[in-house]
C-alpha positions in Angstrom: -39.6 -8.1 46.8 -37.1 -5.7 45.3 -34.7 -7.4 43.5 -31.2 -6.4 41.4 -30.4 -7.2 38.0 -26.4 -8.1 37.6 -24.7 -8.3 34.0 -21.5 -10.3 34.2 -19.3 -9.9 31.0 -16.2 -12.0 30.8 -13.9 -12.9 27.5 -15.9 -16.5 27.4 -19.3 -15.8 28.8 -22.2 -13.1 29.4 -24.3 -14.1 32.9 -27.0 -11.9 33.9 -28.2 -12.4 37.5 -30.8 -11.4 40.3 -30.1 -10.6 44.0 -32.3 -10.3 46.8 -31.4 -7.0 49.2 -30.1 -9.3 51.2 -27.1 -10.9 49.1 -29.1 -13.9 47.8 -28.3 -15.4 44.7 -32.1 -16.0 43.1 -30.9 -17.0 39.9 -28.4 -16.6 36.8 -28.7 -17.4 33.2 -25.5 -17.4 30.8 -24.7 -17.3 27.0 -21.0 -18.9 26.0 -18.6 -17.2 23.4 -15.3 -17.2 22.1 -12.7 -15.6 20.4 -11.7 -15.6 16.9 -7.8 -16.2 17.3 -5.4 -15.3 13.8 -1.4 -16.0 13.8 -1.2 -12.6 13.7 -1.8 -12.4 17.0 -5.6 -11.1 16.3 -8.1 -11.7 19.0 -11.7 -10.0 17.9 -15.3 -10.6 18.3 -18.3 -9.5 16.5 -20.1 -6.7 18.6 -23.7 -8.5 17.8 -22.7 -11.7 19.7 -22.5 -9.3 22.9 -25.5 -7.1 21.9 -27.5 -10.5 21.5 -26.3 -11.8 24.4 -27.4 -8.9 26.7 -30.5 -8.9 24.9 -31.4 -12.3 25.6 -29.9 -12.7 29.2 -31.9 -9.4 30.3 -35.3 -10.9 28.9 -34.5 -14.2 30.9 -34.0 -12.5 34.1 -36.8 -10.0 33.5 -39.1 -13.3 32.5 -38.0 -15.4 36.0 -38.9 -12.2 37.7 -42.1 -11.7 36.9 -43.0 -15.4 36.9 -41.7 -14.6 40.6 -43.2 -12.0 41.2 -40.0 -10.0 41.9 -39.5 -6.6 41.2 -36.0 -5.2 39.2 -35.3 -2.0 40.9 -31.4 -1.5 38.6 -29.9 -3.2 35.7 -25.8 -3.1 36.2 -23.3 -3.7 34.8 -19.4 -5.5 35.1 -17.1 -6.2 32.2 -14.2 -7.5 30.8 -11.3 -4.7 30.4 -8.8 -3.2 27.6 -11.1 -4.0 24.7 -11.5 -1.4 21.9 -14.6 -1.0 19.2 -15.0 2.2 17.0 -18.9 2.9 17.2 -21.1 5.4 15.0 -22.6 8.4 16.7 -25.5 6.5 17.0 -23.8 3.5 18.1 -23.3 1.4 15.3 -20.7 -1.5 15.4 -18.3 -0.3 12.6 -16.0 -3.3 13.0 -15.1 -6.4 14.9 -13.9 -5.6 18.6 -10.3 -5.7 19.5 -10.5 -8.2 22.4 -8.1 -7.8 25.4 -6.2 -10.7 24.0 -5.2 -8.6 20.5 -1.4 -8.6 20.1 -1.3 -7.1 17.1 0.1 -3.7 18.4 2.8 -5.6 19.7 5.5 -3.6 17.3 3.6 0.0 18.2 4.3 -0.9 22.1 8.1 -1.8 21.0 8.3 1.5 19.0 8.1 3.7 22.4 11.2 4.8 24.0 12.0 3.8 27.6 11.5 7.5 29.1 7.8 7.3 26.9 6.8 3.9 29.0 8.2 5.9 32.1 5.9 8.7 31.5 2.8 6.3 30.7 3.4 4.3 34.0 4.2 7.4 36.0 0.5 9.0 35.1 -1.6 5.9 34.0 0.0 3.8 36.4 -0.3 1.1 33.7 3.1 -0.3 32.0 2.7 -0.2 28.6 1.8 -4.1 26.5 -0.3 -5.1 23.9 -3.1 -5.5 26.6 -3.9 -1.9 26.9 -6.4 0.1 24.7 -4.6 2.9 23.9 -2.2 0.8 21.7 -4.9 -1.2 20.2 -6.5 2.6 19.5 -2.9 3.8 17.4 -2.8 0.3 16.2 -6.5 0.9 14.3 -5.6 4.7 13.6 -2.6 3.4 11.8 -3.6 0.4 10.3 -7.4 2.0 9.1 -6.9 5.3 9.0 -10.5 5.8 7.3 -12.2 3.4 9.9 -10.4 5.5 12.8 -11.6 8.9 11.4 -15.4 7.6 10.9 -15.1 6.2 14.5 -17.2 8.8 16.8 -16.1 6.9 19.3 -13.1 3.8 20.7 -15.3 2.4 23.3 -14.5 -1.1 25.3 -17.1 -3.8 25.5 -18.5 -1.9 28.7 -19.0 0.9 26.8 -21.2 -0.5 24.4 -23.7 -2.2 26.7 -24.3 1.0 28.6 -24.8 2.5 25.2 -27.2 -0.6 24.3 -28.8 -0.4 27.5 -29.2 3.8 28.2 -28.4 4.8 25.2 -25.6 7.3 26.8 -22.1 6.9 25.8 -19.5 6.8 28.8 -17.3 4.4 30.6 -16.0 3.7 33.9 -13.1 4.8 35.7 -11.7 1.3 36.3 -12.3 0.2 32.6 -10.5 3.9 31.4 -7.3 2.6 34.4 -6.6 0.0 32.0 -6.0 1.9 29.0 -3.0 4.0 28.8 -4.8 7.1 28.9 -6.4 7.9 32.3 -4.4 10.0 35.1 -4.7 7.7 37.8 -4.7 10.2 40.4 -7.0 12.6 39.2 -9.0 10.6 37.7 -9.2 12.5 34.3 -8.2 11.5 31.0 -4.7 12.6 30.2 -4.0 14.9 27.7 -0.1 14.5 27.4 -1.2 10.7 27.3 -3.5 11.4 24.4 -1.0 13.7 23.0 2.0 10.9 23.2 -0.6 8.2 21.3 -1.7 10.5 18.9 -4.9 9.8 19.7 -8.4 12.2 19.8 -9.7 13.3 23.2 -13.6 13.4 21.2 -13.0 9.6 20.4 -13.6 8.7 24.4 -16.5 8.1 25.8 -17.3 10.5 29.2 -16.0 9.0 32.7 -17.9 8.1 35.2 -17.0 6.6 38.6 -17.9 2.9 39.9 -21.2 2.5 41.4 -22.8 5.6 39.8 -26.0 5.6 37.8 -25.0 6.4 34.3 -28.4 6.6 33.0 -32.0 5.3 32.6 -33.1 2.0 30.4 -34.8 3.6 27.4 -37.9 2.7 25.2 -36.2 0.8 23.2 -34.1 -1.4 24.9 -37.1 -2.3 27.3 -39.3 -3.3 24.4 -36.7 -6.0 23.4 -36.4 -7.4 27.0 -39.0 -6.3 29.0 -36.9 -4.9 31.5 -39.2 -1.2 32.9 -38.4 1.7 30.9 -36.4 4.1 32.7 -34.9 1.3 35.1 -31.3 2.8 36.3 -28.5 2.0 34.5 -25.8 1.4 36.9 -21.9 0.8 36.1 -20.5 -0.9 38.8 -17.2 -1.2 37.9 -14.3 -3.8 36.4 -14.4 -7.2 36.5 -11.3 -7.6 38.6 -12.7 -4.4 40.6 -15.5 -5.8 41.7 -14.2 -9.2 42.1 -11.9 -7.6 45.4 -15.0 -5.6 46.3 -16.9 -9.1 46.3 -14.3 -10.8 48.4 -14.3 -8.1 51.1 -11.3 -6.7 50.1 -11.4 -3.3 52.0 -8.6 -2.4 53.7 -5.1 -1.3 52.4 -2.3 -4.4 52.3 -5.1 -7.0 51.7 -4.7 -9.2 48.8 -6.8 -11.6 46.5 -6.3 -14.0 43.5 -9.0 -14.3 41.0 -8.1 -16.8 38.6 -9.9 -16.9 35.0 -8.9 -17.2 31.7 -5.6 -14.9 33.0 -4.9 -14.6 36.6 -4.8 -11.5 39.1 -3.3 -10.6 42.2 -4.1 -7.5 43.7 -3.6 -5.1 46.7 -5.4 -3.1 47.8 -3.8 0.6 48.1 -4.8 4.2 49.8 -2.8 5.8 47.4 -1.9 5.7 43.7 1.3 4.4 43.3 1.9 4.7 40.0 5.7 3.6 38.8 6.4 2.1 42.0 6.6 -1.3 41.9 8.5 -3.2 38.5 6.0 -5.4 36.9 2.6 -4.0 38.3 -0.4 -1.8 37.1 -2.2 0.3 39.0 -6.0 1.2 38.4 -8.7 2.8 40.2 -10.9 0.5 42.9 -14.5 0.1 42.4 -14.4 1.7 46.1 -13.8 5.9 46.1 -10.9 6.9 47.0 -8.4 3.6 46.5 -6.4 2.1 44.1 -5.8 -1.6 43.5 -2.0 -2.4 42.4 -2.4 -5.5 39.8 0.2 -8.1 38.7 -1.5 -10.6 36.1 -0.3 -13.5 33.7 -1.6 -13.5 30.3 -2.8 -17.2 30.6 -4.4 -19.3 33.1 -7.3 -20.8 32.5 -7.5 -20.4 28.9 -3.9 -22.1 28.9 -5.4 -25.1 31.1 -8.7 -25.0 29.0 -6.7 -24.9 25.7 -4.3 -28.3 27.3 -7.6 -29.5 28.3 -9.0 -30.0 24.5 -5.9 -30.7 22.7 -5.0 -33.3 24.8 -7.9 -34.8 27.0 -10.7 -34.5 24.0 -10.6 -36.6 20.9 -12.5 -34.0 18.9 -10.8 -31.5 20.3 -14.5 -30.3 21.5 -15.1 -28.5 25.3 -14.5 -31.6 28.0 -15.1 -30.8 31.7 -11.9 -29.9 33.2 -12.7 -32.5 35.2 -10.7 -34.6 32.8 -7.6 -32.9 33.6 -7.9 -32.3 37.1 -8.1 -35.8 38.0 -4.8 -36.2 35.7 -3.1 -33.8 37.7 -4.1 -35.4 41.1 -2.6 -38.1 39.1 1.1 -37.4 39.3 2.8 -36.5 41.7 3.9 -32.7 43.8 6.6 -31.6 41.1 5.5 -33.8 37.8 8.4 -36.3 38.2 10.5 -33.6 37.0 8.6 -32.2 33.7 8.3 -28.2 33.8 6.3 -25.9 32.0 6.7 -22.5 31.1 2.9 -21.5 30.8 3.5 -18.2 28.0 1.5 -19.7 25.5 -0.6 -16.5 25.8 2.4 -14.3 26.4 4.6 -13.7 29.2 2.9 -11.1 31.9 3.9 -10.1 35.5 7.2 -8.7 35.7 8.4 -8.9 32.7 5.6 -8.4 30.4 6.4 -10.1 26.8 3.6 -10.7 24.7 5.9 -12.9 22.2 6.6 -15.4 24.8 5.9 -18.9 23.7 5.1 -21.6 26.1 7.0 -25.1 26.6 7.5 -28.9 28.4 11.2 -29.0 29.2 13.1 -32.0 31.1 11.3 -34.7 30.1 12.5 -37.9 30.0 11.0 -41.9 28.9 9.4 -42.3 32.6 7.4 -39.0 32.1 3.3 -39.7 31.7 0.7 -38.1 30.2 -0.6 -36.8 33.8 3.0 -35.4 34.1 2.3 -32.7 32.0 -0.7 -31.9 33.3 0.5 -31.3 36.4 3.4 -29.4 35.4 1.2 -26.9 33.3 -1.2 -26.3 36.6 2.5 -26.1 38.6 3.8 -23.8 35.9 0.7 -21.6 36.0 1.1 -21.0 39.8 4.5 -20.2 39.5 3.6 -17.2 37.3 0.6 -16.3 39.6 4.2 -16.6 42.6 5.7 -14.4 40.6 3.2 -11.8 40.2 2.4 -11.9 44.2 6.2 -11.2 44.9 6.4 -8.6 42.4 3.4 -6.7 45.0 4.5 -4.7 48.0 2.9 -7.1 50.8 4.5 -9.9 49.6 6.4 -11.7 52.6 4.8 -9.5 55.1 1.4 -11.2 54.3 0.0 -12.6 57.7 -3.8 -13.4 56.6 -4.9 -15.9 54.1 -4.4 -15.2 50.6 -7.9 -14.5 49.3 -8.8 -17.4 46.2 -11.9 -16.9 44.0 -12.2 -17.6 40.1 -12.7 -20.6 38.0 -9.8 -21.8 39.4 -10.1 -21.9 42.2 -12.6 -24.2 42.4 -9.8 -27.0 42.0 -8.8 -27.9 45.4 -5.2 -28.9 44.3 -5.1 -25.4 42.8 -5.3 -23.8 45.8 -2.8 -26.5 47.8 -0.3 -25.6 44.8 -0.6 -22.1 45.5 0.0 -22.7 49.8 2.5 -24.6 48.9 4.3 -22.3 46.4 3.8 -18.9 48.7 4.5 -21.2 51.7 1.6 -19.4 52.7 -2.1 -20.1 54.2 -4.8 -19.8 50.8 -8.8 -19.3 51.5 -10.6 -20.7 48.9 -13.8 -18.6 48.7 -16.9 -20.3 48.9 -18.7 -17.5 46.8 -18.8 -18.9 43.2 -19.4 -15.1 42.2 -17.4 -12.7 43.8 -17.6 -10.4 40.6 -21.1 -9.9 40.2 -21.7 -9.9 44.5 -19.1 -6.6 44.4 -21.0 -5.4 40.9 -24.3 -5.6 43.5 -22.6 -4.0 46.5 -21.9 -1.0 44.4 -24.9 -1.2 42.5 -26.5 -0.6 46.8 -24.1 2.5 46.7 -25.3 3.8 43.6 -29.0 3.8 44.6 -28.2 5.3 47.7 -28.6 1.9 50.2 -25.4 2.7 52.1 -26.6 0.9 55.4 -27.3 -1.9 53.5 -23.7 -1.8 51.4 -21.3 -1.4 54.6 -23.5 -4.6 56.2 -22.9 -6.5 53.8 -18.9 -5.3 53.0 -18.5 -5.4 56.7 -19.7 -9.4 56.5 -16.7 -11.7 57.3 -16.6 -13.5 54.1 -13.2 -14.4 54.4 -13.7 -17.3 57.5 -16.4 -18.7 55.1 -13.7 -20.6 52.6 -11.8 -23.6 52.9 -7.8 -23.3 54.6 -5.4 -25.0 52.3 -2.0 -24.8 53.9 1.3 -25.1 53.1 2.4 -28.9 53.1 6.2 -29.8 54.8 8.9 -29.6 52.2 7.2 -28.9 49.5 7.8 -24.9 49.2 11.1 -25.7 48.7 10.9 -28.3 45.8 8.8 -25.5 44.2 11.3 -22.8 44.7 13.7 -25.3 43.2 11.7 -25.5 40.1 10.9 -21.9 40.2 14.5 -21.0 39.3 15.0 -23.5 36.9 11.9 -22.4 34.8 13.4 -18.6 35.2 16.3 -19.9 34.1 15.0 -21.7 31.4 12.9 -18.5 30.2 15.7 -16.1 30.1 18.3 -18.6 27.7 15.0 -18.4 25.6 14.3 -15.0 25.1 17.6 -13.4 26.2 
């Protein structure tokens, strides 16, 4: 039986996993990492830890499948977004990546006037923050000039696995949306852009769209793993790409939440619409031809997993969040009161400040530990409320609000979210929407369009549990909602 190797790159773990033609999870392995943090806002990883990883997770999958008897017809790939790593022409590592996370180009982003951020959003369709590449790029250029100049290329974490895998250097139109330096609608790199960083058009790797073969598993890397030599290479897109592709997202105006270590909500779009909405990116879909418009936090679950330890774990070791959910289910709708503002990543969605600090506010003696539990996973859905009204659908939404992620696996996560939107939530029952829309457009690469529209065509969406709004409670949360803005603005005003 034919079966489809998936590689799953997040900012905490690498999966690889096989599917069955039919959409059948067979089986998934998993390595666990994690950032190296710094005051200085710093967020890096060694490139080896990835490298490793795929190495490993590829021989474990190509292991199971021969003990299977199964036969890999593709290895592809979905990753993580925004990261940056200057590489040797023949690939080498030549320094820690700059993760995602990386604030340290906070000051560059600052320098640029407001008719330069205009001009970025108006042919990127990405506002300009510490998030994006191109930033982190003139961040390195300035900050190691000599490491910028031996850099043959700034690729992302994508990037480098394709390289790893094919030996090929070149990157994916929804990884290059997410930099500052792709025109959006043509689908090109941007010259002006590249002209307005400062920044070499030779340092970027070639673009290629999702769900294309971008070349052949070589000698080399099949040696180390086992995988077949000359096995297609397949990119299949962005994480957050593919996660919309894997919940059936298809048709313009539908929306989904995908809630990780930061959150998204997206819409799916016809067009580009760059600079039209205040808070929102826009980046190319891992479907030709449409655009997703994205309005994230900086923090979710990396805020909740960071409460989690510090507060629920002695040894301030990993705990099952387990822990904390059954502190928040604890206390009641509304925390007795306690709010949080949930920044302690940054602020994101509309306002976009990556010095925003988090914080417990009006708190008084009767306030319990479970309080502030709640109020974090409260304060968390109020920034995923205000990323879905900053969207064009929002309050003409008629459907279910699409769930999937980490999150969303809490039940009360979801009933916060109904009841914040005042809005119907479907909690997909697909544990992995990323990597299912990563094999849908791994069936388009390799030509199986019958098999792709079945399966996209499949109504998903009836297959997760309804949490609906619950009476009176969309207003306490509206309530609270202003008093957080409030609160945020008389801090950073």
């Amino acid at each position: 039986m034919n079966v489809y190797l998936i590689i799953d790159t997040g900012t905490s773990s690498m999966r690889s996993l096989l599917y069955s033609q039919t959409g059948e999870l067979l089986a998934s392995f998993q390595r666990t990492y994690q950032m190296t943090l710094t005051e200085d806002g710093g967020a890096t990883m060694d490139a080896s830890v990835f490298r490793n990883a795929l190495y490993a997770l590829s021989a474990s999958a190509a292991g199971y499948a021969a003990d299977q008897g199964l036969h890999i017809r593709s290895l592809s790939f979905t990753s993580q977004r925004s990261s940056v790593l200057p590489l040797s022409e023949n690939g080498t590592p030549l320094a820690p990546i700059l993760m995602w996370y990386d604030k340290r180009c906070q000051d560059i982003c600052a320098s640029f006037s407001r008719q330069q951020k205009e001009q970025i959003h108006r042919i990127s369709g990405m506002l300009l923050s510490p998030v994006c590449s191109a930033p982190k790029m003139l961040w390195l250029k300035q900050s190691s000039p000599d490491l910028y100049e031996s850099a043959y290329k700034l690729a992302g974490i994508h990037d480098y696995l394709l390289y790893i895998a094919a030996g090929v250097f070149c990157t994916d139109v929804t990884c290059a949306g997410r930099t500052c330096l792709l025109d959006a609608a043509a689908l090109e790199w941007s010259l002006p852009l590249l002209c307005l960083f400062g920044l070499s058009y030779d340092k970027l790797c070639a673009l290629k769209e999702p769900g294309s073969v971008a070349g052949f598993v070589t000698p080399s890397f099949s040696l180390r793993t086992g995988l077949a030599s000359g096995l297609p290479v397949i990119t299949a897109g962005g994480d957050q790409q593919c996660s919309c592709l894997g919940l059936g997202i298809r048709r313009s105006g539908e929306t989904g939440i995908n809630s990780g270590t930061a959150s998204y909500v997206t819409t799916l779009s016809d067009t580009p619409e760059t600079n039209a909405y205040k808070g929102v990116n826009t980046v190319p879909s891992a479907l030709p031809g449409k655009w997703l418009l994205e309005a994230a936090n900086t923090g979710s679950g990396s805020v909740y997993n960071w409460f989690c330890r510090q507060f629920y774990s002695p040894r301030r070791r990993f705990v099952s969040t387990q822990t904390i959910n059954q502190a928040v289910l604890s206390s009641p709708a509304g925390a007795r009161g306690v709010l949080c503002l949930p920044s302690f990543a940054g602020k994101g969605c509309p306002d976009w400040n990556g010095g925003a600090k988090g914080a417990f506010c009006n708190i008084g003696l009767h306030n319990q530990k479970e309080d502030f539990a709640r109020a974090l996973l409260e304060g968390i859905c109020s920034e995923i409320y205000d990323c879905w009204t900053s969207l064009p659908e929002a309050g003409l939404a008629k459907d279910p609000i699409l769930s999937s992620g980490g999150m969303s696996r809490f039940p009360e996560f979801n009933q916060i979210l109904a009841d914040m939107m005042n809005l119907p939530v479907s909690a997909s029952d697909c544990p992995e929407t990323t990597s299912l829309g990563a094999f849908l457009n791994t069936l388009r690469a390799l030509g199986e369009t019958a098999v792709f529209e079945r399966l996209l065509s499949s109504p998903r969406r009836e297959h997760g549990r309804i949490f609906r709004p619950r009476p009176g409670l969309h207003e306490l949360y509206m309530e609270q909602h202003a008093l957080r803005t409030q609160i945020y603005q008389n801090i950073n005003s």
